[in-house]
C-alpha positions in Angstrom: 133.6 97.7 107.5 132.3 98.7 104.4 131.1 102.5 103.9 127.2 103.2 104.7 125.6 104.2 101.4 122.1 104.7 102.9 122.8 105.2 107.2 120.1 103.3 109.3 117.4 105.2 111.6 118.1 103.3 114.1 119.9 100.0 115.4 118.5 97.9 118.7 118.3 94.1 119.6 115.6 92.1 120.3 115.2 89.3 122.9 113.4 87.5 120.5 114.5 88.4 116.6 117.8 89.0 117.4 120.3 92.3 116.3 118.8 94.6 113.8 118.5 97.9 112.5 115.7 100.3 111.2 114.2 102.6 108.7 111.6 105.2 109.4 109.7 106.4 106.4 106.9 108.4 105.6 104.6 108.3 103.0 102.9 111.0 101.8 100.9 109.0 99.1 99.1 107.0 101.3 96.3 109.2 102.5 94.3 106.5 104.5 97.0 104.0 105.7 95.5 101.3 103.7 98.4 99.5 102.4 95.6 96.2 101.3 94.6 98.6 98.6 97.8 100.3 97.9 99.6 97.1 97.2 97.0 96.5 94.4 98.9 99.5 92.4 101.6 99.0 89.9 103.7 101.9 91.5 103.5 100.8 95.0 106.5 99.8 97.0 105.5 96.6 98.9 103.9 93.7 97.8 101.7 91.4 99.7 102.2 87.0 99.7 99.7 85.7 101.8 99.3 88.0 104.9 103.3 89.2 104.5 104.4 92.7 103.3 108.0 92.5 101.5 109.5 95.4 99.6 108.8 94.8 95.6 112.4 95.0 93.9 111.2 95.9 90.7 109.6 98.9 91.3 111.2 101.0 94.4 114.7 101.9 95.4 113.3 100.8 99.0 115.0 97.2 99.0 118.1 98.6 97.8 118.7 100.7 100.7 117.7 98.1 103.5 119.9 95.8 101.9 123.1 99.0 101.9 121.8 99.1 105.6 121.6 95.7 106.9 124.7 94.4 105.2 127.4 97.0 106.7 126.0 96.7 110.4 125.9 92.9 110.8 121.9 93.3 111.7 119.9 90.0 111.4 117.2 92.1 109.9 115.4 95.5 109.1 112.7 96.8 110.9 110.7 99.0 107.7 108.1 101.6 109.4 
């Protein structure tokens, strides 16, 4: 197994998504949890394709470190809260 560069919150499986781990995060820049406005900033970490939140690669280290996290564990997935 490769060495964890970035260590997952937590790891679970689901009945329905299958084996996967998680990240809890945070934000302190996000004062009224409206993450439809926040996505409209340059700086922001997600982005928004139709009504689907994915991590933007070009702007945070975010995607990096599920990838580090998903990778090493076998997990089907990452759960991003």
């Amino acid at each position: 197994m490769w060495p964890f560069y970035a260590t997952p919150n937590f790891i679970c499986k689901c009945d329905c998504s299958g084996h996967c781990c998680g990240e809890v995060k945070f934000s302190y820049c996000i004062d009224d949890i409206d993450f439809d406005s926040h996505v409209q900033k340059k700086s922001f970490w997600l982005e928004k394709n139709s009504s689907v939140f994915s991590f933007r690669r070009d702007r945070y280290y975010y995607y990096y470190q599920a990838q580090q996290q998903i990778y090493p564990t076998g997990r089907d997935y990452l759960d991003f809260a």
